[in-house]
C-alpha positions in Angstrom: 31.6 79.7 -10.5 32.8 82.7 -12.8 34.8 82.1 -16.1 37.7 84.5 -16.5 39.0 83.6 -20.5 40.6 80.1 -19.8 40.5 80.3 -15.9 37.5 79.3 -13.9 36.9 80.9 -10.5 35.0 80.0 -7.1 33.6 76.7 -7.0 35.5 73.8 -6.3 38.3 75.2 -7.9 41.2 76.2 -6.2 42.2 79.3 -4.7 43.5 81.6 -7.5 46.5 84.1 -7.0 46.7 87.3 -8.8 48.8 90.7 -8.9 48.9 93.9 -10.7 51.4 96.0 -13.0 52.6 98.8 -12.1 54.0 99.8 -15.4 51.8 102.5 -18.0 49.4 100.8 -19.8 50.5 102.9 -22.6 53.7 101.2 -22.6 53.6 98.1 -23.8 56.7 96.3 -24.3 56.9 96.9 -20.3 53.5 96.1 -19.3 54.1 92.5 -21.1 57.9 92.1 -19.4 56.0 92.2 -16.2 53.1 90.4 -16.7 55.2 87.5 -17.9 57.3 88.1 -14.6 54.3 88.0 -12.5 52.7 85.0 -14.4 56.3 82.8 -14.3 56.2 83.7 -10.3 52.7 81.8 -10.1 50.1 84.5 -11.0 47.4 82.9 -12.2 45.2 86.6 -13.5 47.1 90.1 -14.3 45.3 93.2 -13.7 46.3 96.8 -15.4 44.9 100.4 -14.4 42.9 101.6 -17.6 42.8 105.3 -17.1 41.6 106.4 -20.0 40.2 105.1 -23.4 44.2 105.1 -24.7 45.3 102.5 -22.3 41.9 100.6 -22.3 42.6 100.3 -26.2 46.3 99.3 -25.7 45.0 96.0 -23.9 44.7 94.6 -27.1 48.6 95.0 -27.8 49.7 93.7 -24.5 47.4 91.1 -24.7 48.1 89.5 -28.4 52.2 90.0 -27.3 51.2 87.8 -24.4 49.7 85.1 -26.6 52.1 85.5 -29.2 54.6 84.6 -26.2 52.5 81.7 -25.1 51.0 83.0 -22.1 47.0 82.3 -21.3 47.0 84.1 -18.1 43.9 86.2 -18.8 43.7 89.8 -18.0 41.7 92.4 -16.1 40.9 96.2 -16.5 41.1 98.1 -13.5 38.8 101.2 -14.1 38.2 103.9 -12.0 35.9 107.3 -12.5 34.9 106.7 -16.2 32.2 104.4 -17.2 32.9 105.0 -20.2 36.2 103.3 -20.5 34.9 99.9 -18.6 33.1 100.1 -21.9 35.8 100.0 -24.1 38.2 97.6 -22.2 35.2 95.3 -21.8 36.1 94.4 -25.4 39.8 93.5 -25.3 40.3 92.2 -21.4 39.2 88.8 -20.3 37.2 90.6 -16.7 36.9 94.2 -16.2 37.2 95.6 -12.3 34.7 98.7 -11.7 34.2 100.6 -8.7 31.3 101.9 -7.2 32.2 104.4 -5.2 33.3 105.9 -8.5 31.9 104.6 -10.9 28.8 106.8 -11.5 28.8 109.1 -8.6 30.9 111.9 -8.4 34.2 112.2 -6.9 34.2 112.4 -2.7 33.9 115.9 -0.7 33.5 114.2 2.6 30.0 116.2 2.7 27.3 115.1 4.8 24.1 114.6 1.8 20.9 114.2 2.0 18.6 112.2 0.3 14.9 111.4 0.3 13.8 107.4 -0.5 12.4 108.9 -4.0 16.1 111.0 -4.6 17.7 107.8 -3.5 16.4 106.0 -5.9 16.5 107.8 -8.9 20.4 108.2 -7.9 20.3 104.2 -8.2 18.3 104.4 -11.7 21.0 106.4 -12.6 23.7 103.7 -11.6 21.5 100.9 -13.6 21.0 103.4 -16.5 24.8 103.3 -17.1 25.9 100.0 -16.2 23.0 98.5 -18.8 25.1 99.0 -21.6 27.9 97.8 -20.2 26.5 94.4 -18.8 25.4 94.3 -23.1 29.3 94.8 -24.3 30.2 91.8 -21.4 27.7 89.7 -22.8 28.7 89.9 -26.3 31.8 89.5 -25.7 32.0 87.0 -22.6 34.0 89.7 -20.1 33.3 89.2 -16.4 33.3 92.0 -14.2 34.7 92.3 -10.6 32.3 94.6 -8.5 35.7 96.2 -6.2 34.8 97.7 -3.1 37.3 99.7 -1.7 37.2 101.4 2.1 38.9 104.8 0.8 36.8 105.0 -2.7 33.0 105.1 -1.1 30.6 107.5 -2.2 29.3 110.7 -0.2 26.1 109.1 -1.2 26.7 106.0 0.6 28.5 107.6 3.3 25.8 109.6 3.8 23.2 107.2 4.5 25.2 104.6 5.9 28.5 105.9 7.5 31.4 105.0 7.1 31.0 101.5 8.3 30.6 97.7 7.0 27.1 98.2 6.4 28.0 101.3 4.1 30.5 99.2 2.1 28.6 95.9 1.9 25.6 97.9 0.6 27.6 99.9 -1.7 28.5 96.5 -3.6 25.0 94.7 -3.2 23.8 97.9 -5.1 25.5 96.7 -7.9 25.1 93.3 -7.6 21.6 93.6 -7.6 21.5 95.0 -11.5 23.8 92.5 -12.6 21.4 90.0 -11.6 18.3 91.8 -12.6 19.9 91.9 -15.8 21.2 88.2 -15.9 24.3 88.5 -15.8 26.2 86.6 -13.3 30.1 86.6 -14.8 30.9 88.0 -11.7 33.5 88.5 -8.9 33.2 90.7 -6.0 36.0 92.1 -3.8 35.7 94.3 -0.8 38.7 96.0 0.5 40.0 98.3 2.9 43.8 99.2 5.0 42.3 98.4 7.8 42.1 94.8 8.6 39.8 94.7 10.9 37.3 96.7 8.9 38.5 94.6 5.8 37.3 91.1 7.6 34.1 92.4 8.9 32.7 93.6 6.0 33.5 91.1 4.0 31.9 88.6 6.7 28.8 90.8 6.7 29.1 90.5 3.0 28.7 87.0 3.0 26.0 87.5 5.3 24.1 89.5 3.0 24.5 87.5 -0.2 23.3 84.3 1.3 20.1 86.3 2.9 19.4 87.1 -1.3 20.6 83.6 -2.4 24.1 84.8 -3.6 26.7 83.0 -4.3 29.5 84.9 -6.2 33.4 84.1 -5.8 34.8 86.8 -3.6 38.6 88.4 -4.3 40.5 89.0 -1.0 42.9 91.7 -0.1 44.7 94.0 2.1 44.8 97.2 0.5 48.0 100.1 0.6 49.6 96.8 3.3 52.7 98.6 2.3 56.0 96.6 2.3 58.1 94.5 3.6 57.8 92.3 6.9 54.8 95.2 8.3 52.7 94.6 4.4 53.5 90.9 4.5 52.0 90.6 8.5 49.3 93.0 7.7 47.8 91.3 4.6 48.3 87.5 6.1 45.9 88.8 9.0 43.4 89.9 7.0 43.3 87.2 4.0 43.9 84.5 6.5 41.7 85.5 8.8 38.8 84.5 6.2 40.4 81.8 4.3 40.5 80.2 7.2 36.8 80.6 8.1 36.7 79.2 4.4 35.9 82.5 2.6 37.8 83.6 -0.5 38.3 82.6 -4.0 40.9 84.4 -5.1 43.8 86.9 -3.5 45.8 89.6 -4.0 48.4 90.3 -1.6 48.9 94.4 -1.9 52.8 95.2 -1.5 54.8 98.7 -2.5 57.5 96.1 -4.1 57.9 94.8 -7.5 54.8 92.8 -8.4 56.0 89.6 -8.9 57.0 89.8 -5.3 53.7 89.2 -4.0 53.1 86.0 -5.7 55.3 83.7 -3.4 53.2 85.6 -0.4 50.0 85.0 -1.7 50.9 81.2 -2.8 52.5 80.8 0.5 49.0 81.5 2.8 47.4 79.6 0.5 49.4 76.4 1.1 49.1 76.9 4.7 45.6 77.7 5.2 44.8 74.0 3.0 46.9 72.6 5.4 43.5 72.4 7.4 41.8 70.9 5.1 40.1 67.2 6.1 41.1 67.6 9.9 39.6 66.1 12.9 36.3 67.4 13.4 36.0 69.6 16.9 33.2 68.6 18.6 32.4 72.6 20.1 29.9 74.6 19.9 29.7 78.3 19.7 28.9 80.5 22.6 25.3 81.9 22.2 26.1 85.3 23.1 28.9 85.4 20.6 28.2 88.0 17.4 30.3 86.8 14.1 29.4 89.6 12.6 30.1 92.4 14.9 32.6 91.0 17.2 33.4 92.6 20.6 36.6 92.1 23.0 35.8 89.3 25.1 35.0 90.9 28.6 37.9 89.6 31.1 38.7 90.3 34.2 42.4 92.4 34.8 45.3 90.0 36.1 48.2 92.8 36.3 48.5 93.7 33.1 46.9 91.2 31.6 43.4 91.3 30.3 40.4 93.5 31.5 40.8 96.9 29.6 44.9 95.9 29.2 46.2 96.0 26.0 47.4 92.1 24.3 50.4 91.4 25.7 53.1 89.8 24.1 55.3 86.6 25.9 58.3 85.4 23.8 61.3 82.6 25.5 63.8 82.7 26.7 66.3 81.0 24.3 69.0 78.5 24.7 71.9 80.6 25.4 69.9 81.7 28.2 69.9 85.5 26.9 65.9 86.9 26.5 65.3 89.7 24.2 67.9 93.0 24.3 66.6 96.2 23.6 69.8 98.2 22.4 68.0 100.6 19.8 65.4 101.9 21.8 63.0 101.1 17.9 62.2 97.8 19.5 59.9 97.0 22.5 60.3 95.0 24.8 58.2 91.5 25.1 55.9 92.3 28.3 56.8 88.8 29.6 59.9 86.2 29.1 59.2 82.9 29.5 62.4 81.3 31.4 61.8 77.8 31.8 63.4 76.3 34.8 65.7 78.3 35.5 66.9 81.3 36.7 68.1 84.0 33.9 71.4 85.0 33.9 70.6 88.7 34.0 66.9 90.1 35.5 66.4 93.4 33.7 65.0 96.1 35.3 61.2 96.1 35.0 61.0 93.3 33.0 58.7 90.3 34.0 59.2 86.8 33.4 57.3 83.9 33.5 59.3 80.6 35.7 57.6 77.1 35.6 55.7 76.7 39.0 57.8 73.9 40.8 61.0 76.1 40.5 59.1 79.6 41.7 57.7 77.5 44.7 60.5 76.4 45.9 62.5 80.0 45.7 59.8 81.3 47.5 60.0 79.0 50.1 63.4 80.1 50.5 62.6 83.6 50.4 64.8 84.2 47.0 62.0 85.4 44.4 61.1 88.8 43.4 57.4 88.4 43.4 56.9 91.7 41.4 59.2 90.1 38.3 58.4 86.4 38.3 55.2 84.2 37.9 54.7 80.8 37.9 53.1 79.2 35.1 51.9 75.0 35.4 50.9 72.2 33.1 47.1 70.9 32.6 48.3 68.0 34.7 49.7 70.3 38.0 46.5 72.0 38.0 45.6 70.0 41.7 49.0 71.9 42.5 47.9 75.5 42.1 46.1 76.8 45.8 49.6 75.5 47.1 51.2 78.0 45.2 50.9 81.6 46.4 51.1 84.6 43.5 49.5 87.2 42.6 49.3 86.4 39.0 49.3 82.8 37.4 49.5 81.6 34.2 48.1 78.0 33.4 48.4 76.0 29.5 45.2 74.7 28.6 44.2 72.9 25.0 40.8 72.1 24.0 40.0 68.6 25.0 41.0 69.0 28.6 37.8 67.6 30.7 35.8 71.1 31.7 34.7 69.8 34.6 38.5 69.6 36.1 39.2 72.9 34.9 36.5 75.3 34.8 36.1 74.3 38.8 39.5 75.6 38.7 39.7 78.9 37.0 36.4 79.5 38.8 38.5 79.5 42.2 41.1 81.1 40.5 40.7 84.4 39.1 44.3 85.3 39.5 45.0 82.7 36.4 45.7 84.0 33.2 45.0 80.5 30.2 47.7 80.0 27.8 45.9 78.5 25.4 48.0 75.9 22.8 46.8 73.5 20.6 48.8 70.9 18.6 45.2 70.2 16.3 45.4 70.2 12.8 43.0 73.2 12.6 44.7 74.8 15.4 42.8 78.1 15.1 39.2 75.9 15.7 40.7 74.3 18.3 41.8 77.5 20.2 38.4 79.1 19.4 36.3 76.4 20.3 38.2 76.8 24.0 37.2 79.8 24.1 34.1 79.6 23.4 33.8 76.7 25.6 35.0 79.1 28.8 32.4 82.0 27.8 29.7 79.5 27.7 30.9 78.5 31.6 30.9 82.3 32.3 34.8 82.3 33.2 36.4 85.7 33.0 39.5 84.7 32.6 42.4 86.1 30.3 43.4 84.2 27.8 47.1 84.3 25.9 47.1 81.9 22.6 50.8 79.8 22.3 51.6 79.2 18.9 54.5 77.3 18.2 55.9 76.7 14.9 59.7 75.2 13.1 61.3 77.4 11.0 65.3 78.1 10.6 66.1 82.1 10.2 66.2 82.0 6.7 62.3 80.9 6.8 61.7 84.0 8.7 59.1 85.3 6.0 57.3 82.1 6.3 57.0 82.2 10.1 55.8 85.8 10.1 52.8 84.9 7.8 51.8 81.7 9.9 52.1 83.5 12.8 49.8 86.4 11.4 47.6 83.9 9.6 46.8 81.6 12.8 46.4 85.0 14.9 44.0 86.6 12.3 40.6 85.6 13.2 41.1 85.4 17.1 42.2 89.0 17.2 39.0 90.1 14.9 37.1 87.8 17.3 38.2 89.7 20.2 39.3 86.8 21.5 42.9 87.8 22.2 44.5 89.3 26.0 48.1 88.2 24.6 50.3 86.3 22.1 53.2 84.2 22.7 55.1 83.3 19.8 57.7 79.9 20.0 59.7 78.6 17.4 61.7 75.1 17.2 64.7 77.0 15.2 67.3 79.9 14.8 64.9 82.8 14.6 66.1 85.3 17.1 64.5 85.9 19.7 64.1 89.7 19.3 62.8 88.9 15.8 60.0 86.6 17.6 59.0 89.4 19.5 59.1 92.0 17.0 56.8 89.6 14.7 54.6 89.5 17.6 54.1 93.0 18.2 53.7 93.3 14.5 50.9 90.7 14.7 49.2 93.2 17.4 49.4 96.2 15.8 48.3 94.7 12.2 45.3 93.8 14.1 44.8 97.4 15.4 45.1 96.0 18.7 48.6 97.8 20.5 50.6 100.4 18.7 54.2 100.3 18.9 55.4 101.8 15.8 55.3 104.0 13.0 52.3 102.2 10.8 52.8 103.5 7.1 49.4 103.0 4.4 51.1 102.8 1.4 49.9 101.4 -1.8 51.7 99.2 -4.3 51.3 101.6 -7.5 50.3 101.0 -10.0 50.1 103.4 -14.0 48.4 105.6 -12.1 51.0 106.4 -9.8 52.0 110.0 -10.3 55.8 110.0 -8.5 58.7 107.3 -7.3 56.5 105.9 -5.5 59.1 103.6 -3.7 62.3 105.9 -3.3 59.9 108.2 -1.3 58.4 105.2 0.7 61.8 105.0 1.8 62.5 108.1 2.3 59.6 108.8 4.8 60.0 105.8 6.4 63.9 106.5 7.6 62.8 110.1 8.4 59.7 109.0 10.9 60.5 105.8 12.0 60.8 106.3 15.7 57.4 108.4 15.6 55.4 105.4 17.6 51.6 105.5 17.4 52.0 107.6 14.2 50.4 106.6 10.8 51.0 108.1 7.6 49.6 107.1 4.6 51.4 107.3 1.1 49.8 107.0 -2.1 50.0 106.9 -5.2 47.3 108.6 -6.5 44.1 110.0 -5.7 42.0 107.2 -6.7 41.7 105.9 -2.6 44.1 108.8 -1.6 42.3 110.2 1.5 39.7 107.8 2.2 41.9 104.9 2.0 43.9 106.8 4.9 40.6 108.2 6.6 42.3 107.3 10.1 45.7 108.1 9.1 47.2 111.2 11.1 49.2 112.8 7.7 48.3 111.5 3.7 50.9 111.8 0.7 48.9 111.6 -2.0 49.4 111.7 -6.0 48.1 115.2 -7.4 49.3 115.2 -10.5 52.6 114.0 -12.9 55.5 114.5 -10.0 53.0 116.6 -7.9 51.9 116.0 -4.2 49.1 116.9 -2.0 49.5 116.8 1.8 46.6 115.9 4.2 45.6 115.9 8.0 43.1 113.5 8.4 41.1 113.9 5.4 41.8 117.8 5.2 44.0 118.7 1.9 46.5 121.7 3.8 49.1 121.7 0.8 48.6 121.1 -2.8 50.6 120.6 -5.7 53.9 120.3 -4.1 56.9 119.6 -6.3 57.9 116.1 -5.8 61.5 116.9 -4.5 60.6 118.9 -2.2 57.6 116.9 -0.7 58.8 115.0 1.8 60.7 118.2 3.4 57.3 119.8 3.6 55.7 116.6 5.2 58.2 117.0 7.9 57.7 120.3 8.6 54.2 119.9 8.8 54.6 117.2 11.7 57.2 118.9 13.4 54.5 122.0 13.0 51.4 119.7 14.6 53.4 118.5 17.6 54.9 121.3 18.5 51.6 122.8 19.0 50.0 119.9 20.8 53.3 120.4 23.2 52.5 123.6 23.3 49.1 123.2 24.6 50.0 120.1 27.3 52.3 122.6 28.9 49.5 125.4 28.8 
């Protein structure tokens, strides 16, 4: 357990919620107004970026205005690039955030290095040299220190020896970790980050991993980094944190939007409520499949039903709804569900290419007259019509399944059956154990087959927010797992259904599984932030939104500017007070643009790149 001023942290205590100003820490009549906002909006810790030795000092201000207004809440220094300031804010913030990447080793180049075991380790002495005299001021004046890990902030050093993987990140914190407790100092909270969700959960895993190997037990800060905003940041960070509050990892969260602070609190509370929700269910009496690696998960190997499975992206299912109208695509900025669920009857109009999924006793008895298009429609049958299914002639099947149902009645079955894809539901409790634990129970029997998971949940249209975290939250860790061949999203309510669909699709593509859109890495500023950071958010947004499979990053600073957005296609990044950089990849190709005139050259330079890549196609 780590003791944050009045606030107490890992342990049996409860999950804690945070955010972040993104006012100057210079300023601090404004930095106060929204620290209260974010504290009266449930944030339980407030960090502030403490550039420089001015705005380390300043905490002092901000924090005795915050007292003198009756709020506890205790606060944390975010420092980046100068060791020297972590000193100074040690003495006037309740934790202090340092980074590694940065902390001691110089700014990134993206340079291959090369190190022998004696360089290496005087490059660590260095690191302990200067963090010795900070672990003193922490001490002596009770501070505890987050270790932060972010993806886009690691060292050429690290990079070097360990590429830019989990193991380079997980090592880049366990550097640190291991002088803090050489030194005795254990005050301490450790958060990894990264955009990317999946490379978020896995290190973090492996993290976990590697502390309990050197009998580590420190309380670990979740988050999403740059998630962006709106529905795509809210999806993006409730795959990520849920994924591992789920699997009962995480002490604390951050959810990371480009919004007003104080509008990530009701998030972050919200995932929390519904990942407790678990908590004291029915055990599930499963065990895990033996070839199954937590720790570096692969997509389960399936067989190919049509499109389903095998090498197949996830698909998505959604239903039909009750005025017997599926999902319209008018806009052309939505797709299409790749199945539509119909129930028992007919629809009222069959689009053109779509397919749709008909309960079994209605397609049989169309076939039998000769009256279904077997290139459209598939038959999908209850548990209980299982003996009915070699009666049924189709190319493709589709079969609901829950954990519990006897494995010798149905893994007999799918064993015959190749042709079924599972639908996998579960009304448990813990209904992601439940749907893993059938999973894990088919791998163990060898069965190949794809597997869609069926979650359905009751929300009315103005709980739309709330369904789109559950939904990315319960999808989380199977998609990581590699579980996942398709979604089908249901909900008892007035959700539209081309709202279900799009969530669903969004689900996907937060889990880097299918791309369907524009994905934008943006980060939720902060003092650093070096232009309007949220007018230009916008404004690239409406300009590229129909640019699917593209992904821009935009932020604030350089801080985690291009290796936050390593695998983005084109970077805006902070260079300097109303200044912009432009990247490809992680190549600067303009600097110091003028902030009005930015997002013009951005523009140009993807209009540039593609009609050069047309160009070549037709050559």
């Amino acid at each position: 357990m780590t003791h944050i001023g009045n606030l107490d942290m890992g342990g049996d205590n409860p999950v804690r919620v945070q955010s972040m100003t993104t006012t100057s820490t210079d300023d601090t009549a404004a930095s106060v107004a929204q620290a209260e906002r974010i504290i009266d909006a449930g944030g339980e810790l407030v960090r502030l970026t403490t550039q420089g030795r001015r705005e380390a000092e300043n905490l002092k201000n901000i924090h005795d205005a915050l007292r003198a207004d009756g709020y506890t809440a205790p606060l944390c220094a975010d420092v980046h690039f100068n060791a020297n300031v972590a000193d100074v804010a040690a003495c006037y913030a309740e934790k202090v955030r340092i980074n590694p990447g940065n902390y001691v080793d110089p700014a990134r180049t993206f340079k291959k290095l090369t190190y022998t075991d004696e360089e290496y380790a005087r490059e660590l002495k260095k690191i302990e040299d200067r963090l010795t005299p900070f672990i003193k001021i922490c001490k002596e004046h009770h501070t505890a220190v987050r270790i932060g890990v972010n993806h886009g902030s690691l060292s050429d050093r690290i990079m070097s020896r360990y590429g830019d993987t989990p193991a380079g990140i997980v090592e880049s914190c366990m550097e640190f970790l291991r002088i803090f407790r050489k030194h005795n100092f254990n005050n301490v909270v450790i958060s990894i980050k990264a955009s990317n969700t999946v490379v978020m959960v896995q290190s973090v895993r492996l993290l976990v991993h590697e502390m309990d190997k050197e009998d580590m037990h420190y309380p670990l800060h979740l988050g999403v980094t740059e998630a962006g905003e709106g529905e795509d940041g809210r999806i993006k960070s409730a795959v990520g944190i849920g994924a591992l509050l789920a699997d009962g990892i995480g002490d604390t969260i951050r959810v990371s939007l480009s919004e007003d602070p104080e509008c990530e609190i009701p998030v972050a509370k919200h995932l929390v409520w519904y990942i407790r929700r678990k908590q004291g269910h029915l055990l599930i009496p499963a065990e895990a499949y033996k070839g199954f690696d937590y720790l570096h998960p692969e997509r389960r190997k399936t067989q190919a039903v049509g499109i389903v499975g095998g090498d197949n992206a996830p698909v998505v299912i959604t239903s039909e709804q009750g005025n017997g109208q599926g999902v319209e695509i008018v806009d052309g900025l939505h797709p299409k569900p790749d199945f539509i669920y119909v129930g028992s009857k007919m629809p009222q109009h069959v689009a053109k290419g779509q397919k749709y999924i008909i309960d079994f006793n209605v397609y049989a008895d169309l076939k039998a007259k000769g009256e279904i298009d077997e290139k459209a429609f598939f038959p999908i049958f209850p548990v209980t019509a299982m003996p009915f299914i070699g009666l049924v002639q189709a190319p493709m099947k589709f079969l609901t399944l829950q954990f519990g149902t006897p494995s010798d009645e149905y893994i007999p079955c799918l064993k015959a059956h190749p042709e079924i894809v599972v639908v996998c539901a579960s009304n448990h409790q813990n209904r992601l154990g439940s749907q893993r634990a059938l999973v894990h129970e088919m791998m163990s029997a060898g069965l190949g087959n794809p597997i869609v998971f069926a979650q359905m949940y009751r929300h009315s249209a103005k709980e739309r927010e709330s369904f789109q975290l559950e939904a990315a939250a319960d999808m989380g860790a199977l998609m990581i797992d590699g579980l996942t061949d398709g979604i089908w999203l249901m909900n008892d309510g007035d959700i539209s259904a081309e709202d279900i669909a799009d969530t669903a699709f969004a689900v996907l593509q937060a889990g880097r599984l299918r791309t369907v859109k524009t994905e934008y890495i943006s980060c939720p500023g902060c003092g650093r932030t070096l232009y309007d950071l949220r007018s230009t958010i916008a404004r690239i947004k409406e300009a590229t939104k129909g640019m699917v499979g593209l992904k821009i990053g935009i932020m604030g600073c350089i801080v985690n500017g291009p290796g936050e957005m390593a695998d983005a296609d084109y970077g805006y990044v902070g260079a300097g007070p109303h200044k912009v950089s432009l990247y490809r990849k992680k190549v600067c190709v303009e600097k110091n643009i003028p902030e009005e005139e930015a997002v013009q050259h951005l523009l140009q330079l993807i209009r540039k790149d593609r009609s050069s890549l047309d160009k070549s196609l037709d050559n």
